[in-house]
Backbone and ligand atoms as CSV (ligand in chain L), in Angstrom:
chain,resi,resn,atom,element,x,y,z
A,1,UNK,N,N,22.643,-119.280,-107.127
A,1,UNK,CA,C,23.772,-120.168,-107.380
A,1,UNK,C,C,23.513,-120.923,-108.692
A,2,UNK,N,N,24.380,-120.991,-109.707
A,2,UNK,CA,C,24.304,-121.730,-110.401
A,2,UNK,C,C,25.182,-123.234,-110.812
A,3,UNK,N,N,24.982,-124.328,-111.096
A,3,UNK,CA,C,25.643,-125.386,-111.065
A,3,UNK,C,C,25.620,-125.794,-112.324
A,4,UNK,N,N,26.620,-126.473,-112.795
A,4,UNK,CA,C,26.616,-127.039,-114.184
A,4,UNK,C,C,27.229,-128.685,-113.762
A,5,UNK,N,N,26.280,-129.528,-114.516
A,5,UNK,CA,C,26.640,-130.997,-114.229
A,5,UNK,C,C,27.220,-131.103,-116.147
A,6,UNK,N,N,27.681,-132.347,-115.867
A,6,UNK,CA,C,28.092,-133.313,-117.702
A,6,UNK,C,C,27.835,-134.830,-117.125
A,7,UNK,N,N,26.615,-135.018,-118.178
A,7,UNK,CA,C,26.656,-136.465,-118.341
A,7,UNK,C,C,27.407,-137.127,-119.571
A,8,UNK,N,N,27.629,-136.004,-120.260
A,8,UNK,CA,C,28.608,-136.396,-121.925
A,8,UNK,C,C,30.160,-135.828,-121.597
A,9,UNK,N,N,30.898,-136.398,-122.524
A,9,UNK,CA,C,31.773,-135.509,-122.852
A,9,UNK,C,C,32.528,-136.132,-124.153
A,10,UNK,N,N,33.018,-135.141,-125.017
A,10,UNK,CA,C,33.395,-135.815,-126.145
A,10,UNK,C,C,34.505,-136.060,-126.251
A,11,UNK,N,N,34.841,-137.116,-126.521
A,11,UNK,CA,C,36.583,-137.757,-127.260
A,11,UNK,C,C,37.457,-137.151,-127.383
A,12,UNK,N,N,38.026,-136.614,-126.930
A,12,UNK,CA,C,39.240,-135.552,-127.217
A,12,UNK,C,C,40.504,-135.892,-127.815
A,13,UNK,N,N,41.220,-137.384,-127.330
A,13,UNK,CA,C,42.145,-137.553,-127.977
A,13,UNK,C,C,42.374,-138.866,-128.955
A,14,UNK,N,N,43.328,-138.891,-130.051
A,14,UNK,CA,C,43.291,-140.259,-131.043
A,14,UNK,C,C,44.665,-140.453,-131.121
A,15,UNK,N,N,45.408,-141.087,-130.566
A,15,UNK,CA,C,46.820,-141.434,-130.651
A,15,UNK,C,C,47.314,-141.896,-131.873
A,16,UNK,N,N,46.489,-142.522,-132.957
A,16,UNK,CA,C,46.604,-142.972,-134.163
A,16,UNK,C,C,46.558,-141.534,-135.344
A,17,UNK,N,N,45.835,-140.472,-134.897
A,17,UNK,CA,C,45.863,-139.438,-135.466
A,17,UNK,C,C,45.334,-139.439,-137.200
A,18,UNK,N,N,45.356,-138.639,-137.604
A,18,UNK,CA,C,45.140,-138.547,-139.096
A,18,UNK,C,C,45.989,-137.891,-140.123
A,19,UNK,N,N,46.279,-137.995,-141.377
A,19,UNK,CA,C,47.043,-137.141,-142.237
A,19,UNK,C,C,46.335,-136.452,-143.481
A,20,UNK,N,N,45.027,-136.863,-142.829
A,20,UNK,CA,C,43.929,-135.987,-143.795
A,20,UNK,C,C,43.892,-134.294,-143.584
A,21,UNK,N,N,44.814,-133.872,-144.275
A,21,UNK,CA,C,44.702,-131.941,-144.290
A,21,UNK,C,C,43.828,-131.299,-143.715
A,22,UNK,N,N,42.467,-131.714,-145.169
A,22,UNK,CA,C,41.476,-131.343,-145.000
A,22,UNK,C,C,40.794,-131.340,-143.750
A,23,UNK,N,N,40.617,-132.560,-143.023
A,23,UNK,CA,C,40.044,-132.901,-142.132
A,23,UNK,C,C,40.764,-131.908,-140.543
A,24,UNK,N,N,42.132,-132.223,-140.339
A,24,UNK,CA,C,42.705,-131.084,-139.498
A,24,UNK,C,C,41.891,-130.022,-139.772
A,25,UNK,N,N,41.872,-129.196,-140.921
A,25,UNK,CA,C,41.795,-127.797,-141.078
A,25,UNK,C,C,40.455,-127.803,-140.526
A,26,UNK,N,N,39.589,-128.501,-140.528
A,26,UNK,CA,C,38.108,-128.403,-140.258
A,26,UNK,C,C,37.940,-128.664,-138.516
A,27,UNK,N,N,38.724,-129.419,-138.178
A,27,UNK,CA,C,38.432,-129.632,-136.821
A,27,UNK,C,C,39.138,-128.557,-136.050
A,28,UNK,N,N,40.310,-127.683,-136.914
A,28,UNK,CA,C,40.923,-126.559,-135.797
A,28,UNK,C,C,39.466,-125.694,-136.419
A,29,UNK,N,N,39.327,-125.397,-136.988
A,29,UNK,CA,C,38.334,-124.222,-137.882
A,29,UNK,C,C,37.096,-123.815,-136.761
A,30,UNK,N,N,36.568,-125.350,-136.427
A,30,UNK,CA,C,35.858,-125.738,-135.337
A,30,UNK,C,C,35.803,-125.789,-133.967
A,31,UNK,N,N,37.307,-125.666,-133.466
A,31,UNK,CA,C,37.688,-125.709,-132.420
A,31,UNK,C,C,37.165,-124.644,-131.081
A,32,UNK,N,N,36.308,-124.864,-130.241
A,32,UNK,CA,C,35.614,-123.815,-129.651
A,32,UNK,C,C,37.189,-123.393,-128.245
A,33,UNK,N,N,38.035,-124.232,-128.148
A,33,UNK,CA,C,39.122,-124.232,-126.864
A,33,UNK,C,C,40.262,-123.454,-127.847
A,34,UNK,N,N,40.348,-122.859,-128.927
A,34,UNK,CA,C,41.128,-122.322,-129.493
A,34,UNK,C,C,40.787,-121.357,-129.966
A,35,UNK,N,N,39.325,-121.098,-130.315
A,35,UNK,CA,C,38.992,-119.874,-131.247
A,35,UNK,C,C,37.755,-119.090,-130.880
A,36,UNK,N,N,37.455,-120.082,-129.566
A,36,UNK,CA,C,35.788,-119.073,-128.795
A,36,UNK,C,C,36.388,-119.184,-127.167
A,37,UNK,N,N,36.657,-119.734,-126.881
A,37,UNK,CA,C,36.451,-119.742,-125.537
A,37,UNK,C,C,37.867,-119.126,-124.855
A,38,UNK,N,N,39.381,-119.626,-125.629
A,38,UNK,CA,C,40.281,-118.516,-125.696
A,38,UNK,C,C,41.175,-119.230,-124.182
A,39,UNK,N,N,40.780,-120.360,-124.455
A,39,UNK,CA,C,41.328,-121.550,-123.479
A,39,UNK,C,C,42.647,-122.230,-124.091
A,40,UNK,N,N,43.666,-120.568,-123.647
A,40,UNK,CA,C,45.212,-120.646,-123.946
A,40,UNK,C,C,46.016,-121.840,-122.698
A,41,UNK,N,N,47.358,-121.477,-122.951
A,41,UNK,CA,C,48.132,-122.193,-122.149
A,41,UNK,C,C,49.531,-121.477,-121.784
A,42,UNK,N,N,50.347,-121.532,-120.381
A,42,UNK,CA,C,51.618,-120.765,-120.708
A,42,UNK,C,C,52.709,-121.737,-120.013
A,43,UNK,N,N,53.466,-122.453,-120.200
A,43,UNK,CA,C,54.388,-122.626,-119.861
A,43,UNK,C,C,55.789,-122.433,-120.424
A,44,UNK,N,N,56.431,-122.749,-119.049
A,44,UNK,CA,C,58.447,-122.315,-119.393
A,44,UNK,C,C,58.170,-121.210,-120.764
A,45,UNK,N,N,57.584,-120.647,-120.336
A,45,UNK,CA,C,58.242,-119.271,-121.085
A,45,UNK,C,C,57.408,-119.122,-122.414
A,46,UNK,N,N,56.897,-119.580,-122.574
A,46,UNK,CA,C,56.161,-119.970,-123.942
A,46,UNK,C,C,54.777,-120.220,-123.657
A,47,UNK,N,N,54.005,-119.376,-124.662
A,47,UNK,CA,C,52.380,-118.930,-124.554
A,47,UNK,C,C,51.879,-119.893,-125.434
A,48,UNK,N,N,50.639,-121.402,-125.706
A,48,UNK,CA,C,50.593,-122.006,-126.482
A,48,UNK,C,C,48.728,-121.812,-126.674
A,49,UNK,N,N,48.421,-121.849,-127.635
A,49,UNK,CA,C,46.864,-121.807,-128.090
A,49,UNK,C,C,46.709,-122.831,-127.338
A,50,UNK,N,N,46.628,-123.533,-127.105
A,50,UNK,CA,C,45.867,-124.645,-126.293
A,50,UNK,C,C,46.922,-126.065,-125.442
A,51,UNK,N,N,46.036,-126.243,-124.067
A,51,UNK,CA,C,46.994,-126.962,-123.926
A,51,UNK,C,C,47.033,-128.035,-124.274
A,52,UNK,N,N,46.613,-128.742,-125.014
A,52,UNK,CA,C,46.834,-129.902,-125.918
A,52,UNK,C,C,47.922,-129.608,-126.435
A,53,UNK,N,N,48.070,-128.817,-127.052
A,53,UNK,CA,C,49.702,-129.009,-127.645
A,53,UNK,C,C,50.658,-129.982,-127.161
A,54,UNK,N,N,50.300,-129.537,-125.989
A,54,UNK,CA,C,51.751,-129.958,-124.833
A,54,UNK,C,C,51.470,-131.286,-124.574
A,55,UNK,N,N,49.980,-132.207,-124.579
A,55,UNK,CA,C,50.034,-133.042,-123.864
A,55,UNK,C,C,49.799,-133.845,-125.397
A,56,UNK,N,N,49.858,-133.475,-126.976
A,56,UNK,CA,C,49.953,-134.033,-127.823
A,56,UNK,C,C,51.621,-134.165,-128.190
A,57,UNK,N,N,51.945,-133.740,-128.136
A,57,UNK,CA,C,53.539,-133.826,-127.937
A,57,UNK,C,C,54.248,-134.633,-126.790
A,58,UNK,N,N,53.612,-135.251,-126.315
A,58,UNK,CA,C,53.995,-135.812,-124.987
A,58,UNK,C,C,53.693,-137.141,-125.162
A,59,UNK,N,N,52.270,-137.631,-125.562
A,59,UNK,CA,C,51.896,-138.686,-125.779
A,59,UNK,C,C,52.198,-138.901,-127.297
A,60,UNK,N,N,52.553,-138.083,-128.446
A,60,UNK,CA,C,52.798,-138.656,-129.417
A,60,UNK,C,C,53.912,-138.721,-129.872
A,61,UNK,N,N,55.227,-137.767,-129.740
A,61,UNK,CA,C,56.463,-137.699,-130.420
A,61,UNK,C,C,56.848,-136.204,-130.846
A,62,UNK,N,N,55.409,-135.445,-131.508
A,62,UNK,CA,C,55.734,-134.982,-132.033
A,62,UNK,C,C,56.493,-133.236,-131.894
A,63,UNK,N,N,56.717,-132.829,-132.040
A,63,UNK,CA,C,56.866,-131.771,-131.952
A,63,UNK,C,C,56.602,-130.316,-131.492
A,64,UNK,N,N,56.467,-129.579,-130.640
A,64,UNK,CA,C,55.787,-128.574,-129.926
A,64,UNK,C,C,56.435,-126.963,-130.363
A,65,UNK,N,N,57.487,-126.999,-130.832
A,65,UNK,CA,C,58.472,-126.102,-131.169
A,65,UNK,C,C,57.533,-125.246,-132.073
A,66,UNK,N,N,57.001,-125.712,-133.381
A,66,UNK,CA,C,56.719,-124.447,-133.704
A,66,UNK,C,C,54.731,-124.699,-133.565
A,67,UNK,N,N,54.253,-124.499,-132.930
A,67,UNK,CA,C,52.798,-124.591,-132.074
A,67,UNK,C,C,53.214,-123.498,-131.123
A,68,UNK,N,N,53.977,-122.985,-130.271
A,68,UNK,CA,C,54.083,-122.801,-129.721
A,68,UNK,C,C,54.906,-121.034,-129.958
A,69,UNK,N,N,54.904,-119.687,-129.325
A,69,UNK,CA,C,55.838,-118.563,-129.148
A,69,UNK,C,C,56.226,-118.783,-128.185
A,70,UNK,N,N,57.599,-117.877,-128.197
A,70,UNK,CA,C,58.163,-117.050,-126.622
A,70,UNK,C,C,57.923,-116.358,-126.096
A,71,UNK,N,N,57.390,-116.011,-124.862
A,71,UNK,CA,C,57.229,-114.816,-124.172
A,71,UNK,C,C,57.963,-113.696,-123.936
A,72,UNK,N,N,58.582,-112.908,-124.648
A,72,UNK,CA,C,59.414,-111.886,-124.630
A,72,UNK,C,C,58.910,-110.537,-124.694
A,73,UNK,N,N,59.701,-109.506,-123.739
A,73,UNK,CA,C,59.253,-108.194,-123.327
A,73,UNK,C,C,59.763,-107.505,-124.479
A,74,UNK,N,N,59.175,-106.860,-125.723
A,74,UNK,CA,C,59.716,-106.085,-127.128
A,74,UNK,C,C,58.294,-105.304,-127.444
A,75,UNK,N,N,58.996,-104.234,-128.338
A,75,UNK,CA,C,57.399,-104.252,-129.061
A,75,UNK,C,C,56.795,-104.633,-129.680
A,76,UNK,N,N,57.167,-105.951,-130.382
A,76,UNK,CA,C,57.042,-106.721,-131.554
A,76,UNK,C,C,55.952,-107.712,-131.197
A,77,UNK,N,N,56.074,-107.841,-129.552
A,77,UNK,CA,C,55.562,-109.357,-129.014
A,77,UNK,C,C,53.987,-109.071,-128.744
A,78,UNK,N,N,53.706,-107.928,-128.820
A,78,UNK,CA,C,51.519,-108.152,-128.781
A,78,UNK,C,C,51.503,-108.379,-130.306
A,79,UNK,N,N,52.198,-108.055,-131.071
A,79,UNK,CA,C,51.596,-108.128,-132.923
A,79,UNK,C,C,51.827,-109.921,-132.824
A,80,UNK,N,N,52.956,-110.285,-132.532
A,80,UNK,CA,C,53.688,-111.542,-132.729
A,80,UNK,C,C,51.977,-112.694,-131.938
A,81,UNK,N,N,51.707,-111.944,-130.796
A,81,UNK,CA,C,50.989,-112.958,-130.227
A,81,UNK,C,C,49.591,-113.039,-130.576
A,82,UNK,N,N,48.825,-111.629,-131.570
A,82,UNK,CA,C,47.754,-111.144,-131.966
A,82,UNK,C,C,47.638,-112.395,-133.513
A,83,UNK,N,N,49.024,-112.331,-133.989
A,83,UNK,CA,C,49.569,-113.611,-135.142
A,83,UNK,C,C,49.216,-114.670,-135.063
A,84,UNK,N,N,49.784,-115.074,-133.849
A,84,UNK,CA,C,49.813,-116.727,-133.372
A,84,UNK,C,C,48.139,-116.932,-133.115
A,85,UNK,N,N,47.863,-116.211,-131.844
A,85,UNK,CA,C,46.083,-116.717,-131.491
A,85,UNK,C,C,45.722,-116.901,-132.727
A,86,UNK,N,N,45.287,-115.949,-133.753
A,86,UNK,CA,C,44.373,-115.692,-134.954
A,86,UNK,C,C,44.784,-116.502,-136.346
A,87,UNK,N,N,45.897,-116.994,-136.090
A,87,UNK,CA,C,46.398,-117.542,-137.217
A,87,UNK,C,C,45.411,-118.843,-137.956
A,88,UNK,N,N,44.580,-118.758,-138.608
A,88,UNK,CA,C,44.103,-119.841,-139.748
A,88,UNK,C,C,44.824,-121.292,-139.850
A,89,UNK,N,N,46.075,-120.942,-139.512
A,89,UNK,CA,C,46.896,-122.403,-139.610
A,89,UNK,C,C,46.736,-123.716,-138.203
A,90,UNK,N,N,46.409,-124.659,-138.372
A,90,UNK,CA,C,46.326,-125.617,-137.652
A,90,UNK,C,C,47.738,-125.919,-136.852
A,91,UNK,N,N,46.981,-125.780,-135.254
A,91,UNK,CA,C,48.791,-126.406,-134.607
A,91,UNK,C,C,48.860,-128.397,-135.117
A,92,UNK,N,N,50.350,-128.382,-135.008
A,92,UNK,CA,C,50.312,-130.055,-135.308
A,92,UNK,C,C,49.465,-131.079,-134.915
A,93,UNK,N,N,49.454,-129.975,-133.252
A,93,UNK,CA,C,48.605,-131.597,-132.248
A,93,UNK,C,C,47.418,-131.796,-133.066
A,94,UNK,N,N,46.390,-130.576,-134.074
A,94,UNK,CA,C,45.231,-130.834,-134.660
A,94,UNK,C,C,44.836,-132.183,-135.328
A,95,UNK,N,N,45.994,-132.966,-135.447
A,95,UNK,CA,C,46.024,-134.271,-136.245
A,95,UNK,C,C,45.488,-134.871,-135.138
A,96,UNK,N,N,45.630,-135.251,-133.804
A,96,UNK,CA,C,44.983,-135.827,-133.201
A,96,UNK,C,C,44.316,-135.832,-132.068
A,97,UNK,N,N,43.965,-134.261,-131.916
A,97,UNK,CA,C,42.803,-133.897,-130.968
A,97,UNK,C,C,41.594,-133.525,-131.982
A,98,UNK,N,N,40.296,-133.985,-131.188
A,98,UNK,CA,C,38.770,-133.765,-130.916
A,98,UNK,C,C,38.446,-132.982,-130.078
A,99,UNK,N,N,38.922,-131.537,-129.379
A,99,UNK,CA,C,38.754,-131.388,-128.339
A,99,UNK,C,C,37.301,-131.108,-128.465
A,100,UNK,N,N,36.961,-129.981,-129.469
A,100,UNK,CA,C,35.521,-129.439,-129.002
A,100,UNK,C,C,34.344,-130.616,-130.326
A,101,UNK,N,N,34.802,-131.576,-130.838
A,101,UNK,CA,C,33.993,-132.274,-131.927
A,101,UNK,C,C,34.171,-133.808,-131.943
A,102,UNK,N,N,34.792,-134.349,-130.667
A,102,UNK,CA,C,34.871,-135.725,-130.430
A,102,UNK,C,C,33.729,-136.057,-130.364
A,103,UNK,N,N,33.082,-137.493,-130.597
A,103,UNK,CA,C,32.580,-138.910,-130.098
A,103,UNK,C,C,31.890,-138.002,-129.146
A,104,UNK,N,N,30.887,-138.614,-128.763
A,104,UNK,CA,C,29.692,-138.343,-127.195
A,104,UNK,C,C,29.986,-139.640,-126.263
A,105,UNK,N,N,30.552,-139.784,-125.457
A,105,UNK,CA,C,30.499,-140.948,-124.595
A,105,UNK,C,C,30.631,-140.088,-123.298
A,106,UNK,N,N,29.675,-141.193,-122.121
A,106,UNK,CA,C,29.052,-140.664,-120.886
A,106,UNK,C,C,30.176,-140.957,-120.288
A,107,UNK,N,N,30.044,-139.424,-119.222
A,107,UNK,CA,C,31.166,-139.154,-118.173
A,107,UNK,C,C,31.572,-140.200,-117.165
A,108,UNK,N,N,32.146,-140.831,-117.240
A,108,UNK,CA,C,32.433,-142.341,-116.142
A,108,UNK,C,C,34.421,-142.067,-115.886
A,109,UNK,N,N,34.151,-142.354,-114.628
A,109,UNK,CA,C,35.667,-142.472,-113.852
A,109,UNK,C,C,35.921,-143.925,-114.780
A,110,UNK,N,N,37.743,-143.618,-115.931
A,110,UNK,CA,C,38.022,-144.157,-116.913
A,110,UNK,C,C,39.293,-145.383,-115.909
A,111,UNK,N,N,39.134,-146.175,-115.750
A,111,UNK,CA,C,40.291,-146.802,-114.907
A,111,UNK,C,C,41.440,-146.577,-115.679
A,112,UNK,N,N,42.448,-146.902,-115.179
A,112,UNK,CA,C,44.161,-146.238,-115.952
A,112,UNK,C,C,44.352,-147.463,-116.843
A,113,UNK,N,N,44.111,-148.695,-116.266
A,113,UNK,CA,C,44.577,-149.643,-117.912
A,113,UNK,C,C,43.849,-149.434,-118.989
A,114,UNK,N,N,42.504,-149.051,-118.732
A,114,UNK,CA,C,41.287,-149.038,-119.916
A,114,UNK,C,C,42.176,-147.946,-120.770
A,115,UNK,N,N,42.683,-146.611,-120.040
A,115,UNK,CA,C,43.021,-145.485,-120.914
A,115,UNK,C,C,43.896,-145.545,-122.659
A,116,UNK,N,N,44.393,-146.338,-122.642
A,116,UNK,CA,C,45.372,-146.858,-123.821
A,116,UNK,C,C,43.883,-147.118,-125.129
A,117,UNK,N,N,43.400,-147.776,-124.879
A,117,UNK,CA,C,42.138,-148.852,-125.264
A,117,UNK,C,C,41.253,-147.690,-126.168
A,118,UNK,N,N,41.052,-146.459,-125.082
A,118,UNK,CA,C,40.179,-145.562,-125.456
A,118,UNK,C,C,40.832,-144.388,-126.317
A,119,UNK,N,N,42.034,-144.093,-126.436
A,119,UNK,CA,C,42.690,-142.939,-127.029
A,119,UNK,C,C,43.310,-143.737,-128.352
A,120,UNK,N,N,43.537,-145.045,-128.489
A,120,UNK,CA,C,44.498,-145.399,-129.778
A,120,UNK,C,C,43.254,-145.344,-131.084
A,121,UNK,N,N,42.619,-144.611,-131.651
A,121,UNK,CA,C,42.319,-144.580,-132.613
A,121,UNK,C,C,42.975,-143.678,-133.776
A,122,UNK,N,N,42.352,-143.323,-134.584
A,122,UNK,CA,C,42.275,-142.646,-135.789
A,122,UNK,C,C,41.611,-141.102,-135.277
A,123,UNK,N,N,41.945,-140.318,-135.711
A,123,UNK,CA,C,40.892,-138.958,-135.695
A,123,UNK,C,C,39.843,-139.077,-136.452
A,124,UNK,N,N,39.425,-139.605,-137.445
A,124,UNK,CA,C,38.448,-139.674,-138.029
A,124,UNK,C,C,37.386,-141.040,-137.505
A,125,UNK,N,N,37.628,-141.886,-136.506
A,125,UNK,CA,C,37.116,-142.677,-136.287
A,125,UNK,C,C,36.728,-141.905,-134.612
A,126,UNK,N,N,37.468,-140.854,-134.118
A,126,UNK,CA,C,37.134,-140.206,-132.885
A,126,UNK,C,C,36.293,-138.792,-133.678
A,127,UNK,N,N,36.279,-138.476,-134.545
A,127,UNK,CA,C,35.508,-137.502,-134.796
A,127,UNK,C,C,33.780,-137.609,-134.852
A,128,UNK,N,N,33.150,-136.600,-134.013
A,128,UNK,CA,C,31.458,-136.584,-134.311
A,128,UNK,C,C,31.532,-136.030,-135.494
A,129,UNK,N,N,31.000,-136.583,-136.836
A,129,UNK,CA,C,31.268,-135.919,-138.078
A,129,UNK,C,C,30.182,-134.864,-138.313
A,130,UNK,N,N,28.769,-135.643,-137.782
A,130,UNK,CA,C,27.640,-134.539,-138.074
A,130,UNK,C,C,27.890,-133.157,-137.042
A,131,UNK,N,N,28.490,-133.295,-136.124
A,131,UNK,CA,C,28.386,-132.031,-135.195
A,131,UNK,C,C,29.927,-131.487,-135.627
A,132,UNK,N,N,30.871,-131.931,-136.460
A,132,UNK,CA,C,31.920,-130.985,-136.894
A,132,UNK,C,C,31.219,-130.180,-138.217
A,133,UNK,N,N,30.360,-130.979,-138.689
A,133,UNK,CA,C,29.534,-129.898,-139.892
A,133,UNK,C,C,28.489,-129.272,-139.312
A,134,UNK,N,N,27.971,-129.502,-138.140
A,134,UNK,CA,C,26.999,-128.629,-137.377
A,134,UNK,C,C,27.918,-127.502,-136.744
A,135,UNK,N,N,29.022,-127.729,-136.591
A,135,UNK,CA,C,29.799,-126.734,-135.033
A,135,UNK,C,C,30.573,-125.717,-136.178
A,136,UNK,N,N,30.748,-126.290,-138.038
A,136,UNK,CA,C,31.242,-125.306,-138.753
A,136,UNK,C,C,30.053,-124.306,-139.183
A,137,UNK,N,N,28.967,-124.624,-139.631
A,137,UNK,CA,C,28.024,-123.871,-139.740
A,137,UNK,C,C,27.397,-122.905,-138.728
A,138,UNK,N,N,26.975,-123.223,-137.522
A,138,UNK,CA,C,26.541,-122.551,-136.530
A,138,UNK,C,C,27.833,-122.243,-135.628
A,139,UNK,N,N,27.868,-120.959,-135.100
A,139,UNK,CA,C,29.123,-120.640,-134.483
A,139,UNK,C,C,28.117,-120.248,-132.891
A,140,UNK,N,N,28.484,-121.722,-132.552
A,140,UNK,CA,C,27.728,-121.547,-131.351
A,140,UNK,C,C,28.354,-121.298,-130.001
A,141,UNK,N,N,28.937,-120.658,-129.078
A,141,UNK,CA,C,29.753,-120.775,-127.923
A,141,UNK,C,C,29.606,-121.761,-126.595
A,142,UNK,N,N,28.492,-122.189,-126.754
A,142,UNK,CA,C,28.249,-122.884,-125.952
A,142,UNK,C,C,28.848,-124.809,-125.380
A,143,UNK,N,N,28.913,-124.889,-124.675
A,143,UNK,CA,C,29.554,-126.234,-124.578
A,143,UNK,C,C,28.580,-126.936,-124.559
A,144,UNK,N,N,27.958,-128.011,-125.293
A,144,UNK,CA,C,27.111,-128.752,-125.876
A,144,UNK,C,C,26.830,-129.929,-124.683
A,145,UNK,N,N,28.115,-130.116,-123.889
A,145,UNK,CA,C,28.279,-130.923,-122.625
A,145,UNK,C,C,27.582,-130.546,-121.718
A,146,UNK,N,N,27.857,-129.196,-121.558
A,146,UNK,CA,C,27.347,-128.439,-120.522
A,146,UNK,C,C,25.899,-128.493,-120.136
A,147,UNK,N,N,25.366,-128.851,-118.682
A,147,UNK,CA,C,23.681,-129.023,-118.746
A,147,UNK,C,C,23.754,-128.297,-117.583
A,148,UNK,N,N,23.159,-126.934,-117.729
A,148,UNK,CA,C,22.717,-125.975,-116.398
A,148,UNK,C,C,21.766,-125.867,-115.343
A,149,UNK,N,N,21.936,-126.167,-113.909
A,149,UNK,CA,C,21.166,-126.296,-113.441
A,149,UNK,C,C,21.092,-125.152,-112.095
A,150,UNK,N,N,19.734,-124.470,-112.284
A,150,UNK,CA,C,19.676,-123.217,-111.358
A,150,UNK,C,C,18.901,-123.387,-110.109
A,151,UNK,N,N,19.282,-122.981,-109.028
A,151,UNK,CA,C,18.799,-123.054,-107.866
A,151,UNK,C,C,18.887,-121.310,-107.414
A,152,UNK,N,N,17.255,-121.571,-106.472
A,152,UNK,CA,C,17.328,-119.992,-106.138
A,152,UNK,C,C,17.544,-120.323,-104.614
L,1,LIG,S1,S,45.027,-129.214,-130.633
L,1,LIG,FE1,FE,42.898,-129.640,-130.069
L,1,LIG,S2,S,42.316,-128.023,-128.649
L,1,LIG,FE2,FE,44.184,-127.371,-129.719
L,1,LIG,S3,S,43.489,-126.164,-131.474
L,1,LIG,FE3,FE,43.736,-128.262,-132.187
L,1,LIG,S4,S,41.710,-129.214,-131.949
L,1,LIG,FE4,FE,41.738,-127.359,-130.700
């Protein structure tokens, strides 16, 4: 049997977001829930790289429309969706998710008023900066959270 505990987990979201390009492009570039691990999303009809999309669009305003394809039966739609996964281009929500390069703060049950408190930053003030230049250099798959523990 194997068990996996987390005493970490990193920052995932910044409601304040960023409009630094550069900085997006590096944190999708980085992104292990979009580009290693393949931790898609599908709703109402529509296949989305990640589900942040949906819940950055929800909590911020912005837009989900084009982050997002249709699921349609053609022959067009494995090239169309081979496009979208692989595409180089950052979805919007990238402005203000950390998913796989947030902050290290220990796993604790977050009470619901605190939650506001902890998500209104900046992306660059929620970003681990040394481990987004560690996680671009080494293409590691592993979840850094993750601590394995084996029992025979
Ligand atoms: S929105 Fe978050 S989880 Fe989705 S690709 Fe961007 S950084 Fe990754």
């Amino acid at each position: 049997m194997t068990i996996f505990s987390y005493e970490q987990f990193r920052a995932p979201f910044s409601l304040k977001g960023t409009l630094d390009r550069g900085l997006i492009d590096r944190v999708y570039a980085a992104c292990k829930n979009a580009n290693v691990w393949g931790c898609h999303a599908i709703r109402g009809g529509y296949f989305y790289k990640c589900p942040q999309i949906m819940y950055a669009a929800k909590l911020t305003g912005i837009s989900e429309t084009t982050d997002r394809i249709p699921i349609v039966e053609n022959d067009t739609f494995q090239a169309a969706l081979l496009d979208y996964a692989n595409s180089s281009t950052p979805p919007s929500a990238c402005a203000f998710c950390t998913r796989t390069v947030g902050i290290q703060q220990p796993l604790t049950q977050l009470p619901r008023e605190h939650l506001l408190a902890q998500i209104e930053k900046s992306l660059e003030e929620n970003v681990d900066h040394d481990w987004l230049d560690r996680s671009l250099m080494i293409k590691d798959a592993r979840d850094d959270c993750k601590i394995l523990n084996r029992f025979k």
